[in-house]
N, C-alpha and C positions, 0 to 999 in steps of 0.2 A: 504494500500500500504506500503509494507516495505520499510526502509531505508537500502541502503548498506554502510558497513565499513565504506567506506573513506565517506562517507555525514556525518557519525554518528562525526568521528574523528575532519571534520571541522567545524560542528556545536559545537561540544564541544570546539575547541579553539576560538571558535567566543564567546560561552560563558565563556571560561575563558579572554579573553582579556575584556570583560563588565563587569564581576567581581574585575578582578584585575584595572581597569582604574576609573570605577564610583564610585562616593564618597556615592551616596547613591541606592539602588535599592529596588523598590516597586513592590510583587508580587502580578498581580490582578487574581481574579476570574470573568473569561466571562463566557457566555452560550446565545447565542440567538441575538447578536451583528449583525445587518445588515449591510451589506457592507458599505452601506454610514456612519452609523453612525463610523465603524471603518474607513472610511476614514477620517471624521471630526475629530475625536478624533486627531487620527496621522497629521494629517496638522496643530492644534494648539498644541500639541507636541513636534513637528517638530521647528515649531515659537517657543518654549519657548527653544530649546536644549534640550530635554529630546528625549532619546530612548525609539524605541517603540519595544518588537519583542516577536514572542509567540517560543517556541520549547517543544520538548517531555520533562516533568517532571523529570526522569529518566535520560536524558541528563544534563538536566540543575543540577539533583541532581549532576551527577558525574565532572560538572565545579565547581561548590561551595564547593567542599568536598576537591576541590585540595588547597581553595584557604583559609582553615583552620582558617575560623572566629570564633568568637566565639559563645559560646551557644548553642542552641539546633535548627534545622533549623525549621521551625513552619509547620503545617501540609498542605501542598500542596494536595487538593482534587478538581478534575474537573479541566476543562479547564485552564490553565495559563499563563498570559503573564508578560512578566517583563518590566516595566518603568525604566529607569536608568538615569545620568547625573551627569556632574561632579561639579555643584549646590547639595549641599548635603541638601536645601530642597525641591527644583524646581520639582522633581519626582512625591513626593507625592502631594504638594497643587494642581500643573495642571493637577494631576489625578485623586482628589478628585475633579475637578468641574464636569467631566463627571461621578465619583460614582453617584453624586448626580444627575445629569442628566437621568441617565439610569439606576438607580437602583435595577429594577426586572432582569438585565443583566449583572451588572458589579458590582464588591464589592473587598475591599481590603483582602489580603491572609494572610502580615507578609512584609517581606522586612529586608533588611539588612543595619542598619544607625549605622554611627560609627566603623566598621569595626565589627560589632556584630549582629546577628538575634535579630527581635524586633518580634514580635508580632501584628496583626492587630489592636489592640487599642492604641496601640504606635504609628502605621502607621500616625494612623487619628489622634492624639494628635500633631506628626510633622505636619502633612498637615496646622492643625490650626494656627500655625504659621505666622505670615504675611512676608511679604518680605521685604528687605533689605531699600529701598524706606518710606515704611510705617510705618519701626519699626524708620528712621530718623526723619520723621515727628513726631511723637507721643512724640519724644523725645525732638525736639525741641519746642511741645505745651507747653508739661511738665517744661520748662524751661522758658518759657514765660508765662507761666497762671498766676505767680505770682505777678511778673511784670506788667501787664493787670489787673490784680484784683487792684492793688495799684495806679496806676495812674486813674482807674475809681473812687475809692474813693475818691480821691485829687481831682478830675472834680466836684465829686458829693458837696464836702464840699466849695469848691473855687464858686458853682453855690447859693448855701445857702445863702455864704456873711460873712463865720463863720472864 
C-alpha cells in the first residue's frame, strides 16, 4: 500500500521533531514480533518514557539527514523501529531487556547517542550501563566498605581482649 505526499511529509516531521527532541535514539531490528509481545514491549516502554515507533527507512533516512549529526549513519537492513527519550540512557537499557527477551526477533541496528551515530556495539555497551539509582548506591558502598572493613576489625580485636 502506498503512502501519499502529505503522510510521507508528516511522518517525516514527526520524525524530525524525535530526532531533534530525544537525547538519545536506538535503532532496533524486528522481524516476527507478535502483537502481544509488541504490545508488552510498548507498555513497559511506555512506563519507563521511552518512544516507541516503527516508519519506512527511507523516511526516517531523510528526518536524520536534516538533523546533521554526526558520523556515518550505520547500516539500516530489514524491518526498523526506533526507541527514543529524553533519558539519554533509558532507550537503550529498556530495550535491551526485550533484545534479550526475544532474540531470534529483535536485535539492536546502531542509534544515535551524543548527538553522533554509534554503532550496535556501542548500543549495547550504553544499555550496560546501570541507572542513575544504582550507579548512587555502588557509590555510596564504595564509600562505606572502608569504613565497614575498619570498625569490623576494631570488633574483631576489642573481642580478643588485645
Amino acid at each position: 500500500m502506498a503512502i501519499t505526499k502529505e503522510k510521507k511529509v508528516e511522518i517525516i516531521e514527526k520524525m524530525s521533531g524525535i530526532a531533534s527532541n530525544a537525547a538519545t535514539i536506538v535503532f532496533a531490528k524486528f522481524k516476527g514480533l507478535t502483537v502481544a509481545e509488541q504490545n508488552e514491549m510498548r507498555k513497559a516502554l511506555r512506563a519507563s518514557e521511552v518512544g516507541y515507533t516503527v516508519a519506512k527507512k527511507t523516511l526516517v533516512q531523510r528526518a536524520l539527514d536534516a538533523q546533521k549529526f554526526q558520523g556515518e549513519v550505520p547500516v539500516l537492513e530489514g524491518e526498523i523501529a526506533l526507541a527514543y527519550g529524553a533519558d539519554e540512557l533509558a532507550p537503550a537499557r529498556e530495550l535491551a531487556v526485550f533484545v534479550k527477551k526475544f532474540p531470534e526477533h529483535l536485535a539492536f541496528a546502531g542509534g544515535v547517542f551524543g548527538g553522533k551515530y554509534v554503532d550496535a556495539t556501542e548500543i549495547k555497551a550504553i544499555a550496560a550501563i546501570p541507572g542513575m539509582q544504582t550507579l548512587r548506591a555502588q557509590f555510596v558502598q564504595l564509600i562505606n566498605s572502608p569504613l565497614q572493613r575498619f570498625a569490623v576489625v576494631l570488633n574483631a580485636k576489642a573481642d580478643k581482649g588485645e
